[in-house]
SEKOLDO-852931 format. One record per atom (N, C-alpha, C): residue number from 1; y, z, x; residue in one letter. Coordinates in steps of 0.001 Angstrom, whole numbers. Atoms other than C-alpha are relative to their C-alpha. Example, Ala and Ser with C-alpha at 12.3 -4.5 7.8 and 13.67 -1.06 7.14 Angstrom:
// SEKOLDO-852931
i 1; c2 -1190; c3 0; c1 890; aa A $
i 1; c2 -4500; c3 7800; c1 12300; aa A $
i 1; c2 1200; c3 0; c1 900; aa A $
i 2; c2 -1190; c3 -60; c1 -820; aa S $
i 2; c2 -1060; c3 7140; c1 13670; aa S $
i 2; c2 1090; c3 730; c1 -770; aa S $
This chain:
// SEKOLDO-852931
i 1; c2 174; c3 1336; c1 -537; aa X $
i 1; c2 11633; c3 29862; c1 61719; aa X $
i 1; c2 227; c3 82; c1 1502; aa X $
i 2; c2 -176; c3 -9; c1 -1917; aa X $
i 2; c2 11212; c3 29303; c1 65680; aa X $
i 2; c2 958; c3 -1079; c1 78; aa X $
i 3; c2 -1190; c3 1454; c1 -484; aa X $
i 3; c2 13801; c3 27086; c1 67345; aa X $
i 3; c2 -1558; c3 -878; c1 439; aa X $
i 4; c2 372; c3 1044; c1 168; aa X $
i 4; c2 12312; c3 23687; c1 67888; aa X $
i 4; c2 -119; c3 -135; c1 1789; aa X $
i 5; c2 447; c3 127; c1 -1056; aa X $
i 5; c2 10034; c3 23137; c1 71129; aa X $
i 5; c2 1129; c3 -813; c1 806; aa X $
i 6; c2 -495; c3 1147; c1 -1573; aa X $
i 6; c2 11695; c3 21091; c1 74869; aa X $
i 6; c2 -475; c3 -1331; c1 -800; aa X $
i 7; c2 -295; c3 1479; c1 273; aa X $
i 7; c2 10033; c3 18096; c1 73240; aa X $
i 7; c2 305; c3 -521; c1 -1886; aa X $
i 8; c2 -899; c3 408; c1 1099; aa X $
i 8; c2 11463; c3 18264; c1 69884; aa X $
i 8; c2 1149; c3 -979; c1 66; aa X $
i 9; c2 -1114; c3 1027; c1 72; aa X $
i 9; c2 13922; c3 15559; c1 68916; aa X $
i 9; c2 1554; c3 1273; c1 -193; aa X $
i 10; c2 -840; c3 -471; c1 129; aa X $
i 10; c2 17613; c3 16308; c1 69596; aa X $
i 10; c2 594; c3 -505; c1 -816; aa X $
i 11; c2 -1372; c3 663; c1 1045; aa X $
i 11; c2 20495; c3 16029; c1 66714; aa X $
i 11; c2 928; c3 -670; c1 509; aa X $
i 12; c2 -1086; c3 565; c1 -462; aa X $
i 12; c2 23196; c3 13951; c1 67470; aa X $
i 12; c2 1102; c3 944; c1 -345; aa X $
i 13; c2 -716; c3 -870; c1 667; aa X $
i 13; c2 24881; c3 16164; c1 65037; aa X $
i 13; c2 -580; c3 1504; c1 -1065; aa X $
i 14; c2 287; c3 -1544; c1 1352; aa X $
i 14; c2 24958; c3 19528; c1 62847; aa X $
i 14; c2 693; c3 143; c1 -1155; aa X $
i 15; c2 -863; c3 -319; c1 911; aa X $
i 15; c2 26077; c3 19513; c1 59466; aa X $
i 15; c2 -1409; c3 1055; c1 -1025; aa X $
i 16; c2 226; c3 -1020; c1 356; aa X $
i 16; c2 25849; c3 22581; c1 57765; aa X $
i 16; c2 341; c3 23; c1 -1830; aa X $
i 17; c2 -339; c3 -218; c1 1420; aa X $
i 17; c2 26074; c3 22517; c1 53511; aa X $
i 17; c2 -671; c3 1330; c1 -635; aa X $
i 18; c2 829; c3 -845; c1 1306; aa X $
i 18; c2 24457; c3 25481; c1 52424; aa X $
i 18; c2 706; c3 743; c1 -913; aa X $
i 19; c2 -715; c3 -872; c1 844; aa X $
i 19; c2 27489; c3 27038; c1 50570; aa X $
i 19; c2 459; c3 -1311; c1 -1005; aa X $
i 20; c2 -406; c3 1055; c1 607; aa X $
i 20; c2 28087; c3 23329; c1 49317; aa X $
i 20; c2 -809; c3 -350; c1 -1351; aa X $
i 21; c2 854; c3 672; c1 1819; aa X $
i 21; c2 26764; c3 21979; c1 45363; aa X $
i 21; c2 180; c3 -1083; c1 -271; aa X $
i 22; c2 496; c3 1111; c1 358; aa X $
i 22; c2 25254; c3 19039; c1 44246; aa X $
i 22; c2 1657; c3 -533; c1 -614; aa X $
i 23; c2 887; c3 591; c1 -1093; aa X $
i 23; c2 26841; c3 16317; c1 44371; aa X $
i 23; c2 769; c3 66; c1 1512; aa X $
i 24; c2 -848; c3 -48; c1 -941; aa X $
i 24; c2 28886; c3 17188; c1 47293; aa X $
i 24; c2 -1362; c3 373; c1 1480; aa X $
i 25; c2 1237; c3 -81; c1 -1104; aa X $
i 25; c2 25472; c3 18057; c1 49417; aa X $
i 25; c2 -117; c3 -895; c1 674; aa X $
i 26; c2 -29; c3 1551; c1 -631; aa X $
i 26; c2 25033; c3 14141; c1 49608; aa X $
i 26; c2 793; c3 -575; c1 276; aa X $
i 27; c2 -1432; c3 342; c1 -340; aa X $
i 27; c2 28521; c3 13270; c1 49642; aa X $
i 27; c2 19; c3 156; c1 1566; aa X $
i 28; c2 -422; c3 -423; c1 -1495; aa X $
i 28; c2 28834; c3 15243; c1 53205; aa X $
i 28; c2 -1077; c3 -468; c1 974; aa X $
i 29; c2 1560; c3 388; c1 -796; aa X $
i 29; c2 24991; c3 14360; c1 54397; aa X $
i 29; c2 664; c3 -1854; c1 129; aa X $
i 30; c2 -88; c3 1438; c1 -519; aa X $
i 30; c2 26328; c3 10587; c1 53748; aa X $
i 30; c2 1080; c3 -472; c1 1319; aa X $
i 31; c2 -631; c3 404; c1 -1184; aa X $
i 31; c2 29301; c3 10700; c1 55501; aa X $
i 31; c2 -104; c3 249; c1 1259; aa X $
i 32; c2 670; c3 -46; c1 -1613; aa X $
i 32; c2 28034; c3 12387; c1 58843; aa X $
i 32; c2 -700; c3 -845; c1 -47; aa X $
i 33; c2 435; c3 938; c1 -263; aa X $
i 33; c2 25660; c3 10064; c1 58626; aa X $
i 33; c2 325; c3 -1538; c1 578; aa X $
i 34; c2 -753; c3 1435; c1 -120; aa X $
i 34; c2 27807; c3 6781; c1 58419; aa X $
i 34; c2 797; c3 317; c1 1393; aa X $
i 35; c2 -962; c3 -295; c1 -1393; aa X $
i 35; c2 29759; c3 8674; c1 61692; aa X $
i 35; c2 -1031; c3 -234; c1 918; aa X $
i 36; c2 570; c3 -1026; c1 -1299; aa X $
i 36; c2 26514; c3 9002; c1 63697; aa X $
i 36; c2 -187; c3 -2151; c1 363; aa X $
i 37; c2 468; c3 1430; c1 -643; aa X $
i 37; c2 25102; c3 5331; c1 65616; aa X $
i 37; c2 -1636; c3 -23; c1 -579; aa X $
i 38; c2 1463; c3 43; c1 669; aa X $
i 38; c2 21746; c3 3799; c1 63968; aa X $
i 38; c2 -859; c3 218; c1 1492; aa X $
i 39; c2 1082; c3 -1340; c1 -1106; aa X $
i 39; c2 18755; c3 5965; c1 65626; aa X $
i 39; c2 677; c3 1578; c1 2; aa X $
i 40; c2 -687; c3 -1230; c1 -108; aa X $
i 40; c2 20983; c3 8959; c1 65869; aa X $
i 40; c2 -914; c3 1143; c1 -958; aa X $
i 41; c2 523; c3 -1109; c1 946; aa X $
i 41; c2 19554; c3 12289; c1 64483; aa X $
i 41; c2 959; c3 781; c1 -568; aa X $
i 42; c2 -1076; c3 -630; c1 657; aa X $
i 42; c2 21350; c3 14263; c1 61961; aa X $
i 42; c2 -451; c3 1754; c1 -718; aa X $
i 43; c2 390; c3 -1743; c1 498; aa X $
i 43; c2 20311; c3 18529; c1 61359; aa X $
i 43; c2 760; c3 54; c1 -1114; aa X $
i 44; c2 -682; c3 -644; c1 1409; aa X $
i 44; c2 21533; c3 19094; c1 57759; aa X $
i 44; c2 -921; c3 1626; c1 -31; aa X $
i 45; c2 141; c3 -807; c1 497; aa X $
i 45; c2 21515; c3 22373; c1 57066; aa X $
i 45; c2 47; c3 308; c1 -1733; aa X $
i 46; c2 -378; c3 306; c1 935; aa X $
i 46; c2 21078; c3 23042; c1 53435; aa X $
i 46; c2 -1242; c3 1560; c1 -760; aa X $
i 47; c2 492; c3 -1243; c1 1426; aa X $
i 47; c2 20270; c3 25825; c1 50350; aa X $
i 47; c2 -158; c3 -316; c1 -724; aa X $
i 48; c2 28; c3 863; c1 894; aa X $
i 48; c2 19119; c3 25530; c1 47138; aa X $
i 48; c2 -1164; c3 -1172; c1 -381; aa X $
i 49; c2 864; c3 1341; c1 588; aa X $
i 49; c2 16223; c3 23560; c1 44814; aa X $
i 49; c2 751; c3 -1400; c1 -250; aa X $
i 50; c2 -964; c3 1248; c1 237; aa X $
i 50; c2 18973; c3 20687; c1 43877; aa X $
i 50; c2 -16; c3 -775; c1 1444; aa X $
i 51; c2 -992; c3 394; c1 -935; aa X $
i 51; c2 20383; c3 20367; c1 47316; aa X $
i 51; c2 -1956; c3 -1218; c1 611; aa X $
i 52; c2 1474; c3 569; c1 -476; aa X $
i 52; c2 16391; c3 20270; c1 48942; aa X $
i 52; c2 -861; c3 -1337; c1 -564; aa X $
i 53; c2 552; c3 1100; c1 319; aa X $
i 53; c2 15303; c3 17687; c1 46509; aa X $
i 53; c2 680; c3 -1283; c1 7; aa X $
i 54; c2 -1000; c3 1286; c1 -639; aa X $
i 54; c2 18306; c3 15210; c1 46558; aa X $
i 54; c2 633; c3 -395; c1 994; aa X $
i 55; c2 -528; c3 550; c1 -1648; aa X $
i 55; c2 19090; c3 15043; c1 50164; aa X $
i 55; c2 -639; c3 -815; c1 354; aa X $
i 56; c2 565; c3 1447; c1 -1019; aa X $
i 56; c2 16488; c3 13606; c1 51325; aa X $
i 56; c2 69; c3 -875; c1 -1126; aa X $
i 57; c2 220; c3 942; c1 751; aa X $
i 57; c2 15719; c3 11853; c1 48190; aa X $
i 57; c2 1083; c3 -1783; c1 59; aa X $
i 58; c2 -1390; c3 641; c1 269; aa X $
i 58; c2 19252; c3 10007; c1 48422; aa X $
i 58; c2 237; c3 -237; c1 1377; aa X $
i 59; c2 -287; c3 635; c1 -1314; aa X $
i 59; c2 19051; c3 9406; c1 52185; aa X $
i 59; c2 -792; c3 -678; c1 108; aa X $
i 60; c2 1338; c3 1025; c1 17; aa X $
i 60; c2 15605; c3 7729; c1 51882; aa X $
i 60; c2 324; c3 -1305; c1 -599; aa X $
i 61; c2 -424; c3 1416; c1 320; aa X $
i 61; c2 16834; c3 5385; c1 49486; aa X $
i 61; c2 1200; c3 -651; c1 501; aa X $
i 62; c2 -1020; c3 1236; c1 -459; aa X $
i 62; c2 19742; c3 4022; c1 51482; aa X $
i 62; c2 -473; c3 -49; c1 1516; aa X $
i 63; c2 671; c3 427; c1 -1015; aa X $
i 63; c2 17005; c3 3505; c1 54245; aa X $
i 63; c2 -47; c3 1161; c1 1229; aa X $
i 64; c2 149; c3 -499; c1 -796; aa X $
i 64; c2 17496; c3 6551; c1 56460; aa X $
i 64; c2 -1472; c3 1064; c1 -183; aa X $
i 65; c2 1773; c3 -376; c1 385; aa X $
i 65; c2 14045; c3 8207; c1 57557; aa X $
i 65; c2 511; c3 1871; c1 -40; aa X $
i 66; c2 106; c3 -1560; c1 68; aa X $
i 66; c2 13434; c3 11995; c1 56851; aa X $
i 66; c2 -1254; c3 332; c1 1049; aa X $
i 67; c2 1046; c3 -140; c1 -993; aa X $
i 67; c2 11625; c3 12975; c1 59954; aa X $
i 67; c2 -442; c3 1386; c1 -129; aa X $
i 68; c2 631; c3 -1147; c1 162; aa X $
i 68; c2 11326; c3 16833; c1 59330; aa X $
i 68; c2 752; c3 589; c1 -1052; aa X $
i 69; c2 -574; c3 -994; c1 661; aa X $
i 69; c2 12154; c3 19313; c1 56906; aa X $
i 69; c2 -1157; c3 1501; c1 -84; aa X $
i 70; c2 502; c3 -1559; c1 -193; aa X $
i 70; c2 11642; c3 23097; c1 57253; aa X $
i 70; c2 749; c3 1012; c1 -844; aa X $
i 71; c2 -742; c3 -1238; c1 697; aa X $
i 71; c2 12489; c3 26038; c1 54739; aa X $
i 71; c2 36; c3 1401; c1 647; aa X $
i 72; c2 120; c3 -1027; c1 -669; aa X $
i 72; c2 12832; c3 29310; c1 56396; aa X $
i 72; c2 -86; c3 1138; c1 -1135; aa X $
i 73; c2 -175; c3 -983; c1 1119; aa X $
i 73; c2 12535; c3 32776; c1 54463; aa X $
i 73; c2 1019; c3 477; c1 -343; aa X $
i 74; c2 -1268; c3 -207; c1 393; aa X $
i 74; c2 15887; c3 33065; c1 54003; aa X $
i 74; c2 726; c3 -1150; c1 -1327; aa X $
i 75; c2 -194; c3 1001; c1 662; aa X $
i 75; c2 15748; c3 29856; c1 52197; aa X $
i 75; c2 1061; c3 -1308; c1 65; aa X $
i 76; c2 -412; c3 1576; c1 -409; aa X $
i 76; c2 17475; c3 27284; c1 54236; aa X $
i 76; c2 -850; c3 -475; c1 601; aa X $
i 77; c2 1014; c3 1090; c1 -418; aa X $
i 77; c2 16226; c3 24278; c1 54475; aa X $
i 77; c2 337; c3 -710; c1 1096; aa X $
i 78; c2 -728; c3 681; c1 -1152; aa X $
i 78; c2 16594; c3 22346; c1 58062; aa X $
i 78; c2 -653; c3 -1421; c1 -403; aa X $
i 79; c2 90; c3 1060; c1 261; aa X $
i 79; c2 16323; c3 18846; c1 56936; aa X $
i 79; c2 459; c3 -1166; c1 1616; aa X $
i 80; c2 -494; c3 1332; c1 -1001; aa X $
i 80; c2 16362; c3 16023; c1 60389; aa X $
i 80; c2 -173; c3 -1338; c1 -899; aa X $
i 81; c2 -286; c3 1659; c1 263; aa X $
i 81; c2 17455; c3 12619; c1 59437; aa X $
i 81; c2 98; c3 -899; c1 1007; aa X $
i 82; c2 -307; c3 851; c1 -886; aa X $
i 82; c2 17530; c3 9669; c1 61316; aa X $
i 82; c2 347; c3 -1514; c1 -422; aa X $
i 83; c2 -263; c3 1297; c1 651; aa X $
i 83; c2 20115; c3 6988; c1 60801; aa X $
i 83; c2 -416; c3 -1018; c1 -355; aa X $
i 84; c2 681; c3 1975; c1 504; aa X $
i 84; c2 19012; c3 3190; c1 59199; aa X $
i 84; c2 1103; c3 -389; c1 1347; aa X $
């Protein structure tokens, strides 16, 4: 995976779960979230078919947008969020 062009969006924050298991993936994705200011961007790092399908799934429905997600060959996924 390349790092993310000059006009890529910046994170507000970095949270990192990839050693973390369902449901503690969303648990930690919610609460950085609830820390960041609405608009804020949020880099989840994350491993894992479970983790990849209920992150975003479970941030979408409490209104925050999923602006990118990227798997690399190592098999983390870089998931950006951006607060409701």
């Amino acid at each position: 995976m390349s790092d993310p062009s000059p006009a890529a969006p910046q994170a507000a924050a970095i949270l990192d779960i990839t050693n973390a298991v369902c449901p503690m993936t969303f648990v930690r994705t919610r609460l950085a979230l609830d820390r960041l200011a609405p608009g804020s961007l949020l880099l989840v790092l994350l491993k894992g078919d479970e983790p990849r399908r209920n992150v975003p799934r479970s941030a979408a429905a409490l209104g925050h947008q999923v602006v990118s997600e990227e798997t690399d060959e190592t098999g983390v996924t870089r998931l950006l969020l951006r607060r409701a």
